[in-house]
C-alpha positions as CSV (number, residue, x, y, z in Angstrom):
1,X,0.0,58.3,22.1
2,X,-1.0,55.2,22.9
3,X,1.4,52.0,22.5
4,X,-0.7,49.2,20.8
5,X,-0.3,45.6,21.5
6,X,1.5,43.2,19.1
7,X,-0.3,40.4,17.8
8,X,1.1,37.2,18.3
9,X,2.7,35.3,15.4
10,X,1.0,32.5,13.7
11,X,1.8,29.0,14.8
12,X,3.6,27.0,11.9
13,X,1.1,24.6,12.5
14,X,-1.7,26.6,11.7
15,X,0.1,28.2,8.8
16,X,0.5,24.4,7.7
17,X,-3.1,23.6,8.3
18,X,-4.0,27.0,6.3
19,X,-2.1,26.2,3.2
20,X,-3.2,22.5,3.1
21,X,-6.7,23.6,3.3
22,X,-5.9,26.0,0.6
23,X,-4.4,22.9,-1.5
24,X,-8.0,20.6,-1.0
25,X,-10.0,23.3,-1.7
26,X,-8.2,24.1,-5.1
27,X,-8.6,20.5,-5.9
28,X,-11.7,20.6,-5.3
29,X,-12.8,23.3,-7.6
30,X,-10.4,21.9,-10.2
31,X,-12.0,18.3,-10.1
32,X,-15.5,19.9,-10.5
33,X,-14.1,22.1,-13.6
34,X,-12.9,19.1,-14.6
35,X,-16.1,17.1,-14.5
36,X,-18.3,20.0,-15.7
37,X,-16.3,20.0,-19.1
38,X,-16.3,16.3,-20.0
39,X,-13.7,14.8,-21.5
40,X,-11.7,16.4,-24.1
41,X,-11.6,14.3,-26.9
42,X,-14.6,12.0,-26.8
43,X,-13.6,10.1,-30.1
44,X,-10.2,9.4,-29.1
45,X,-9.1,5.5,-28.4
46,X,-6.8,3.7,-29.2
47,X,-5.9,2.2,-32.7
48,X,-6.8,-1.7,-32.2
49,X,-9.2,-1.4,-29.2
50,X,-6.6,-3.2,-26.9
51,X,-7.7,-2.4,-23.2
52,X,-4.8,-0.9,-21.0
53,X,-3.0,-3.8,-19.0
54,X,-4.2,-6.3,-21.7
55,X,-0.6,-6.2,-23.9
56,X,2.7,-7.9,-23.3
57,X,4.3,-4.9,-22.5
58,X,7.0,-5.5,-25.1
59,X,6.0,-2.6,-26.6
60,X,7.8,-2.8,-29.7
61,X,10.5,0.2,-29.1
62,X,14.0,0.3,-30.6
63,X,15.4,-0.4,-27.5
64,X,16.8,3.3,-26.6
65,X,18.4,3.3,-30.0
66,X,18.1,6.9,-31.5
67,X,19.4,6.4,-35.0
68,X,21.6,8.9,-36.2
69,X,23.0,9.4,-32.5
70,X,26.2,6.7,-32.4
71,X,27.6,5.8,-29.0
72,X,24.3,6.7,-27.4
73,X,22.9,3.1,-27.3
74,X,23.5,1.1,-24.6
């Protein structure tokens, strides 16, 4: 019989470089899926036309008050 040689471990570096590669090119493919289909809804906007970045930012929440949940406001 004849002994075979090991191979040498991976360096983590390249093993790094691997799975980041392996991260872009997933992207990548996912971005052009993306682009291929469109957008989902094409109708869908928002009710008054407002512009994102355009408000007040009040919002017009309750504050954090759930009703029906005492001692949970602040």
């Amino acid at each position: 019989m004849t002994a075979r040689l090991a191979r040498p471990p991976l360096r983590p570096y390249a093993t790094l470089a691997g799975f980041v590669l392996l991260l872009a090119v997933l992207f990548g493919v996912s971005y052009a899926a993306g682009s291929a289909a469109g957008p989902v809804a094409p109708g869908l906007h928002r009710v008054g036309g407002a512009t994102p970045g355009s408000g007040d930012g009040s919002g017009g929440g309750t504050g954090g008050n759930m009703g029906g949940m005492p001692g949970m406001g602040h």
